[in-house]
C-alpha positions in Angstrom: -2.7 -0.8 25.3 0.1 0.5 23.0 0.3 4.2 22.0 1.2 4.7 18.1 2.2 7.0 16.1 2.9 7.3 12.5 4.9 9.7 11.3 4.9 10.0 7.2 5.2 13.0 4.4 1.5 14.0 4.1 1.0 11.6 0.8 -0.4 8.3 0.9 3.0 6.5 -0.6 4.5 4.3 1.9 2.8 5.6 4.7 -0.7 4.9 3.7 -0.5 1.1 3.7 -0.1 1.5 8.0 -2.6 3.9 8.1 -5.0 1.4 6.0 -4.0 -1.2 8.9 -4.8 0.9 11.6 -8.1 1.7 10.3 -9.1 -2.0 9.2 -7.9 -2.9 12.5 -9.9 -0.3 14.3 -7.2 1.2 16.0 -6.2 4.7 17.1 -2.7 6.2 16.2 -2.0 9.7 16.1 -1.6 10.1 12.2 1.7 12.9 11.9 1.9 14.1 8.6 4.7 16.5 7.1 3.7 19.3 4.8 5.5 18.8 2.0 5.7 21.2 -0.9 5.3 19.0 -4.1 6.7 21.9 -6.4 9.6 21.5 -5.1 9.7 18.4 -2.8 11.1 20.0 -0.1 9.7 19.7 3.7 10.9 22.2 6.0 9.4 20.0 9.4 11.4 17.1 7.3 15.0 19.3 7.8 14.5 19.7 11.6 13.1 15.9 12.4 15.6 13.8 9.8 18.6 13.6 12.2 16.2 12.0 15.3 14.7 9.4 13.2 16.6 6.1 13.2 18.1 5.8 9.6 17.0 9.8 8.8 14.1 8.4 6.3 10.7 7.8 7.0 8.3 6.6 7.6 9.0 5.7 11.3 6.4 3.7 13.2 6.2 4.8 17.3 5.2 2.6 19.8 5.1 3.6 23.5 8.3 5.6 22.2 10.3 3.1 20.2 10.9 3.9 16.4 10.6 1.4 13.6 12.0 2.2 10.1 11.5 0.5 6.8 7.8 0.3 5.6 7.0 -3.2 4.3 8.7 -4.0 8.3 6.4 -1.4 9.5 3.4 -2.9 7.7 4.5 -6.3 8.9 4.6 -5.5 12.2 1.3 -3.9 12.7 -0.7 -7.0 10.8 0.9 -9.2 13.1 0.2 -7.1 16.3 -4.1 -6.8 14.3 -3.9 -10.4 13.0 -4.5 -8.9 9.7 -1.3 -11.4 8.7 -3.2 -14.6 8.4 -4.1 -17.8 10.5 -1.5 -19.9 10.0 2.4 -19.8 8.9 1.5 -20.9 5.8 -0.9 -18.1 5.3 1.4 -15.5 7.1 4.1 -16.5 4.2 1.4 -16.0 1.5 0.6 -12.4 3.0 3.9 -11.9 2.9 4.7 -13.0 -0.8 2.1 -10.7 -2.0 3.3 -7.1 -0.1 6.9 -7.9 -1.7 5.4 -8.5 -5.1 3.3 -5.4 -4.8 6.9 -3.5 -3.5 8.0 -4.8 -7.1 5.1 -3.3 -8.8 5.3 -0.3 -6.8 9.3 -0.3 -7.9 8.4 -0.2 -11.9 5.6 2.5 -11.1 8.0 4.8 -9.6 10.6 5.1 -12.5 7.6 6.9 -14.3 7.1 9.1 -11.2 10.3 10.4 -10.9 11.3 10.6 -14.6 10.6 14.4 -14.9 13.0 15.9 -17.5 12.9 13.4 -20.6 9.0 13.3 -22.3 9.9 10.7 -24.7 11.8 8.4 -22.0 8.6 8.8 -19.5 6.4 8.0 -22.4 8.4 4.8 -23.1 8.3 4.2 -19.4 4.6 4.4 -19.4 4.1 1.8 -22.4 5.9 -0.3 -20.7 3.6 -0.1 -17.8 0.7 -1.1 -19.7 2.1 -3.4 -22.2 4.6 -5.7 -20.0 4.0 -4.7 -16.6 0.4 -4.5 -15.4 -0.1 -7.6 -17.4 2.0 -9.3 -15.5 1.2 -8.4 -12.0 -2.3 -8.8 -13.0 -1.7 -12.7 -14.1 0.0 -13.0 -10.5 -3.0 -11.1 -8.5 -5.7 -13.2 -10.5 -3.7 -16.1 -10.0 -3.3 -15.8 -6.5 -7.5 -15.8 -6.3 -8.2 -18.4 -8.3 -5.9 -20.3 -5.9 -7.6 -19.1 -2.8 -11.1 -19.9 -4.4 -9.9 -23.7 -5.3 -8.8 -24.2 -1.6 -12.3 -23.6 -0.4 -12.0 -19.6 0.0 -14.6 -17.7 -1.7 -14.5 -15.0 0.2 -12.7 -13.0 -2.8 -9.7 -11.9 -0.5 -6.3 -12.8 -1.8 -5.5 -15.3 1.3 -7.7 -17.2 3.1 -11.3 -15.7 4.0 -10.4 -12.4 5.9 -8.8 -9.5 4.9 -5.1 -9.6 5.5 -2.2 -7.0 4.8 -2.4 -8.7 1.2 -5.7 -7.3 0.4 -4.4 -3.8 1.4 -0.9 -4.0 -0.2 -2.9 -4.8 -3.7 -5.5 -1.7 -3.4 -3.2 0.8 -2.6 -0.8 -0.2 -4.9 -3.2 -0.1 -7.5 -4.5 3.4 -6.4 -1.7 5.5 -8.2 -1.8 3.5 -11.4 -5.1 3.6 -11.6 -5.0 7.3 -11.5 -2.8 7.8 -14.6 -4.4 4.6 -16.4 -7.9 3.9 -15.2 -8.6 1.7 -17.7 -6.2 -1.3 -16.6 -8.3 -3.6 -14.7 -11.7 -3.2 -17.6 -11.1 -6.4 -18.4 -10.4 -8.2 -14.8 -13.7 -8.4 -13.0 -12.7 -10.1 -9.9 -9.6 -7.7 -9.2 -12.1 -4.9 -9.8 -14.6 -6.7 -7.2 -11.5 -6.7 -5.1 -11.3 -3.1 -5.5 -15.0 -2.9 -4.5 -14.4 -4.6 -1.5 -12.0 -3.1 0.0 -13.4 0.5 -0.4 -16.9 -0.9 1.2 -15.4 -2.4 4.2 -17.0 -1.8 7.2 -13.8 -0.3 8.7 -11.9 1.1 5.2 -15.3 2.9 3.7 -15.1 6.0 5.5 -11.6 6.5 5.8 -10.9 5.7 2.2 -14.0 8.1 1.0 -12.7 11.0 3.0 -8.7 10.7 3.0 -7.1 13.9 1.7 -6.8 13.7 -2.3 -3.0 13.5 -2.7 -1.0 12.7 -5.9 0.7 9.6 -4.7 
């Protein structure tokens, strides 16, 4: 059996989409997480590690020794290796389409996160969020399962009837937003059953109950 290890700022951003793979899939990793002082974003650990990862960012994915950059490749990789990708090619392509477009959303998300010196810009920023773009990545995600339901899927996942790196991408993209606008998904029961879902999974519950509270 392989022997992983994550290695990822401790903040669920784009490390917490593996860690919600290894836990779905059941699998032990040794989870390394780098203090990181938000006040400053600064990570002393981060100064002495940079120059040994393979393209000095992170997260890095080890297995058995070898390093993998780039986290929607990461994610990839390890839902392949879980089967948490889908049964088919088809399906795998579907699983796929929905991580980038939730890299997209993610994308629009962060220009409100890192706009820290202009109020009235990150204002703007932020009604944009919830006038143009929530809307539309909400019409995508409900989309998506109503398509899945028509196709003989009712197992309210976003591709086929299992949970898939799809279903994951979706919830923890939606965990930040959710935190600065909880009222964005009122009116979209099944994405909110989606929600409800995921965080009563057999294999998620625990984990997702207990994580460290983080701001992103």
């Amino acid at each position: 059996m392989s022997v992983y290890k994550l290695i990822y700022f401790d903040l669920r951003g784009r490390g917490e989409i593996p860690r919600l793979l290894f836990q779905a899939a059941g699998v032990k990793y040794e989870d390394k997480r780098l203090k990181l002082d938000i006040s400053t974003g600064t990570c002393t650990e981060w100064k002495t590690l940079k120059s040994r990862m393979p393209q000095n960012a992170l997260p890095v994915l080890e297995v058995d020794g070898k390093q993998l950059s780039q986290s929607l490749t990461i994610a990839r990789y390890l839902a392949k290796e879980f089967g948490l990708i889908g049964t088919t090619n088809w399906q795998q392509a579907q699983v796929e389409q929905i991580a980038d477009t939730m890299d997209d959303l993610r994308a629009e998300v962060a220009k409100w996160i890192y706009e820290t010196e202009d109020q009235k810009k990150k204002d703007e920023i932020a009604l944009h969020l919830r006038t143009e773009i929530y809307p539309k990545f909400i019409r995508i995600l409900e989309t998506i399962l109503e398509e899945n339901k028509e196709n003989g899927n009712a197992s309210g996942y976003f591709v086929g009837g299992d949970l898939t790196l799809a279903d994951l991408s979706v919830y923890e993209t939606f965990t930040f937003p959710l935190g600065i606008h909880p009222d964005i998904l009122n009116n979209h029961p099944d994405l909110q059953e989606h929600r409800e879902r995921i965080e009563g999974h057999t294999l998620l519950a625990d984990y997702i109950k207990n994580r460290p509270e983080r701001p992103v």
